[in-house]
N, C-alpha and C positions, 0 to 999 in steps of 0.2 A: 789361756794362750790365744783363742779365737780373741779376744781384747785386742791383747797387744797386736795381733798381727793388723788386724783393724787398726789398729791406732798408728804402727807402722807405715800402713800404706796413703793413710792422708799426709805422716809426717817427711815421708820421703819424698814425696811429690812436692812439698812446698820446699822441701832441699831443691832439687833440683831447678823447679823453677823460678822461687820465689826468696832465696835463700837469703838475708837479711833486712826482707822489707818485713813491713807487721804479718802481712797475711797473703797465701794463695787467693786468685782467680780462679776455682775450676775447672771451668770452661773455655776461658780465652786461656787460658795456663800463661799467665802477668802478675805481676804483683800490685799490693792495694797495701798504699801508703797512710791508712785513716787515724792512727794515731801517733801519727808526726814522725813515719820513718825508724822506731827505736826497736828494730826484730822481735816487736809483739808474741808474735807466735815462739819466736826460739824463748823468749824469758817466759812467759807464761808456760812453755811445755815443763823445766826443768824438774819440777818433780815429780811428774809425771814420769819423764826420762827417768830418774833416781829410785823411784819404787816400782817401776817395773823393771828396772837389773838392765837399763839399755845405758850401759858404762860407756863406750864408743861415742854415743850421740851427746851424752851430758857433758861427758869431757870438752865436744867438739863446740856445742853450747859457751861452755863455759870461759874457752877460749875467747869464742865470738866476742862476749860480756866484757869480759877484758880488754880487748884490745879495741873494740869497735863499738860497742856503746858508748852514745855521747851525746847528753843530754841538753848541752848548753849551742849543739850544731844546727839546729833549723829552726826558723825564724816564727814557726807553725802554733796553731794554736788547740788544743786538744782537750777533751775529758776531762775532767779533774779525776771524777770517780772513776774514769775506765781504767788512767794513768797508775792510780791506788791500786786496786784488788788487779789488774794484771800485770804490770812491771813494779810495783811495789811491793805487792804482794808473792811476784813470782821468784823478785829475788829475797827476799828474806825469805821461802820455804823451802830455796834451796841455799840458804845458808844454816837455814835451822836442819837441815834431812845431810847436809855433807860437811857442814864446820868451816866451809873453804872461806877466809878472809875476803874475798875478791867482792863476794856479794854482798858481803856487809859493806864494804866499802862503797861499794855503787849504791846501795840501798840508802847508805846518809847523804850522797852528796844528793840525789834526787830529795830524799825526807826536805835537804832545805832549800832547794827549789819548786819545795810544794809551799813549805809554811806560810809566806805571806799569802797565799789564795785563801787560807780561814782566819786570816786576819782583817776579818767583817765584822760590822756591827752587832750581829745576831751569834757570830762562831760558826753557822753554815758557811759552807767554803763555796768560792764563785765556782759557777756548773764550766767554765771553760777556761783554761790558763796556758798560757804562753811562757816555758822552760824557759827561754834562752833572755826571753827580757824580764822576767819572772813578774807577768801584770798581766791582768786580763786583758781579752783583745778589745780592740775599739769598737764602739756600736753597737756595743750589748750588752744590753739593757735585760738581767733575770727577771722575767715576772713572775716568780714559784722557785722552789726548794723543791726538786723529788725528794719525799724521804728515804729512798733506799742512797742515793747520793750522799745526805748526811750522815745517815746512819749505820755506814758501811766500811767503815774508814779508822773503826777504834782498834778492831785487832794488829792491825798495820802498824799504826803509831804508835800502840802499849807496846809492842815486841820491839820496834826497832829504839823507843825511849831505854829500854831495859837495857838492850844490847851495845846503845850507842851510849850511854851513861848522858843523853840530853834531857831531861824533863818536860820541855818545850815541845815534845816532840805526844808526848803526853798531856798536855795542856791543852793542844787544838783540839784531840778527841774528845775531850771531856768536856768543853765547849759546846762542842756541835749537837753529845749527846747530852746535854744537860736542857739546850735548847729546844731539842726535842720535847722532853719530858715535859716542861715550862706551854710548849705547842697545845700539846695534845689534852694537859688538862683543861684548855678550851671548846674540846671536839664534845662530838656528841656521843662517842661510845669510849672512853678513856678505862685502860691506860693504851688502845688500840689507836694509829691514826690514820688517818687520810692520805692517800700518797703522795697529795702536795700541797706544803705549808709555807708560809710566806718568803718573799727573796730575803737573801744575804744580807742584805742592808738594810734592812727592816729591824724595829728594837721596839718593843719585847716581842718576839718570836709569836707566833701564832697561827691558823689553819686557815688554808684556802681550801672554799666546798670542791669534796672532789670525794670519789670513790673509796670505799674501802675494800681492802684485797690483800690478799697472801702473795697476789702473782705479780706480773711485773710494776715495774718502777716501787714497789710496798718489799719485795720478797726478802734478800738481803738481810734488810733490818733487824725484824726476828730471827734470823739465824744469830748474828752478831752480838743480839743482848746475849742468848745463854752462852756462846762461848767466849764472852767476854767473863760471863762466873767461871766457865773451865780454864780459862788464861790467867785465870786471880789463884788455881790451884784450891777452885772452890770455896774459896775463902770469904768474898764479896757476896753476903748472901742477897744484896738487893738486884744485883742482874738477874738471880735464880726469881726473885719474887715479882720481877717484873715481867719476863718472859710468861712464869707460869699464869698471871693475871692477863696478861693479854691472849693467850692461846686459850683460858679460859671464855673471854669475851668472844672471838674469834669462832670458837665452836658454835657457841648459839649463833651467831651473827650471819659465818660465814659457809660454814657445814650442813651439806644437808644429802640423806640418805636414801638409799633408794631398799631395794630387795636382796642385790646383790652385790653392791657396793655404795661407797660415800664419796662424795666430789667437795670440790671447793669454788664458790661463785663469788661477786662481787654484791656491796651493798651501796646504794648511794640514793638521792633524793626520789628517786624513784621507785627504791624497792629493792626487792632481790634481783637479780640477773644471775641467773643458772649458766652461765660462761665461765669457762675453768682453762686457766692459763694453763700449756703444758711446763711453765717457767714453777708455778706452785708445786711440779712433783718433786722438787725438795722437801719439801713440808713431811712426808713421812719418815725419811729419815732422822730431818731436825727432835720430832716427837718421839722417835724410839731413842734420840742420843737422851732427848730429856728425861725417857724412863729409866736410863740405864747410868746415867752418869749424873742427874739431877733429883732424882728421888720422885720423880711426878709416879702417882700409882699407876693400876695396871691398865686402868681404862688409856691411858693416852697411847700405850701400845696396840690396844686392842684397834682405837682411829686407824692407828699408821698403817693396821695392816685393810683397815679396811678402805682407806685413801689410796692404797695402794692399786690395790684391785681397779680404783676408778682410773688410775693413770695407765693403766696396766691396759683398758679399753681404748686409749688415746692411739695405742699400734693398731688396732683392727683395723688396717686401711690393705688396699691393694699393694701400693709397697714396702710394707712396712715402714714407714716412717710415719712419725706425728705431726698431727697439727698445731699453729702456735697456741690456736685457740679451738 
């Protein structure tokens, strides 16, 4: 209950002030237009809204969606990846959490003014795209791939190919992640990669030197291989065998322990860096779904709990809150 009411009082405050832009201003109490206008914040909350029992607000959401989403209205140019995992992903979880058609609906006609954005050379999707003329914008020029940007975008499109009976929709994922795979057995610690591998337009796919990490612009990624085996209903055992290989690498690589806990660092031409994204305190989670739902033994539980502990030191601050880093 202390959650939701926390979660209440940041959601009600962007009601009030900010109510179909993406996102609250705190402090100036304004709204902030950063992903082109389309109530970010109200499609990304939905099920949130749906599994904590706040029937009033999701209804009121869902209206919103309805009647004032529109995707083909501003002329802006946005995310690709943010576009995906927050309004892509926000309306298919509450179509998959409440059945309601509305979402599916809005979730295909957006699905096909993404497609042309991964229809690049390589299958990585361009990092910026503009809905309404469905083309990237002018004067930009990617010079890198984030991998969490490619890599993050398959559950989306498997769920909505299924739902929407397009296959096409399934085709760019498998793309981008195949492209990966193709990357990374260039790197130096495979089947682990770098967080930035070459642009979009680049063929055959391949790594740009750059850091290795759990944390940002890398993190995503590995969640997305193993629930892409749990969205197969288990079936696809090569998500399971790629995950587990890379979290295997990752341990030696990136893990390192102390007396009373274990953290996660960065490795790159340098060396270690003992810098721990607070973005990686996913990582214990993803490791206990993998013991529990993936068959990994009991050691990768025993990490999670002991990663834990280290994220667990990332609050020890004067106001309770963490650092990014």
């Amino acid at each position: 209950e202390e959650v939701k009411r926390e979660f209440m009082l940041a959601y009600s405050a962007y009601r009030k002030h900010a109510w179909g832009a993406d996102e609250l201003r705190p402090i100036s109490q304004s709204k902030s237009n950063w992903l082109g206008g389309m109530g970010a914040t109200i499609v990304d909350s939905m099920t949130t809204l749906f599994l904590m029992g706040l029937h009033d607000q999701f209804n009121e959401g869902a209206q919103w969606i309805a009647k004032s989403l529109d995707f083909g209205r501003r002329p802006t140019q946005s995310s690709t990846f943010e576009m995906v995992i927050r309004l892509l992903g926000g309306l298919l979880g509450a179509h998959s959490l409440s059945g309601q058609q509305v979402f599916l609906t809005k979730a295909i006609e957006l699905g096909d003014r993404l497609i042309p954005a991964f229809e690049t050379a390589s299958g990585f999707p361009e990092p910026h795209w503009n809905l309404q003329r469905m083309a990237t914008p002018e004067n930009r020029s990617p010079k890198a791939t984030i991998l969490a940007e490619a890599g993050s975008v398959q559950l989306e499109f498997r769920y909505l190919a299924r739902h929407s009976g397009n296959a096409a929709f399934e085709r760019i994922a498998d793309r981008a992640y195949e492209g990966i795979l193709r990357a990374t057995k260039q790197g130096s610690h495979p089947p682990l990669a770098p967080v930035l591998l070459t642009h979009p337009h680049r063929t055959p796919t391949g790594v740009v030197p750059s850091r290795f990490s759990l944390g940002a612009l890398a993190d995503s990624y590995y969640e997305y291989i193993l629930k892409q085996y749990l969205l197969t209903n288990c079936t696809q055992k090569r998500y399971l065998e790629h995950w587990t290989s890379s979290m295997h690498v990752a341990n030696k690589l990136l893990v390192r322990e102390t007396k009373d806990f274990a953290y996660l660092g960065d490795q790159d031409n340098g060396g270690f860096s003992p810098k721990m994204d607070h973005l990686a305190c996913f990582v214990p989670g993803m490791l206990a779904l993998g013991h529990h739902k993936g068959g990994a033994d009991r050691s990768w539980l025993n990490l999670a709990h002991r990663l834990s502990e280290g994220c667990m030191k990332l609050y020890n601050t004067p106001t309770g809150m963490p650092p990014d880093f």
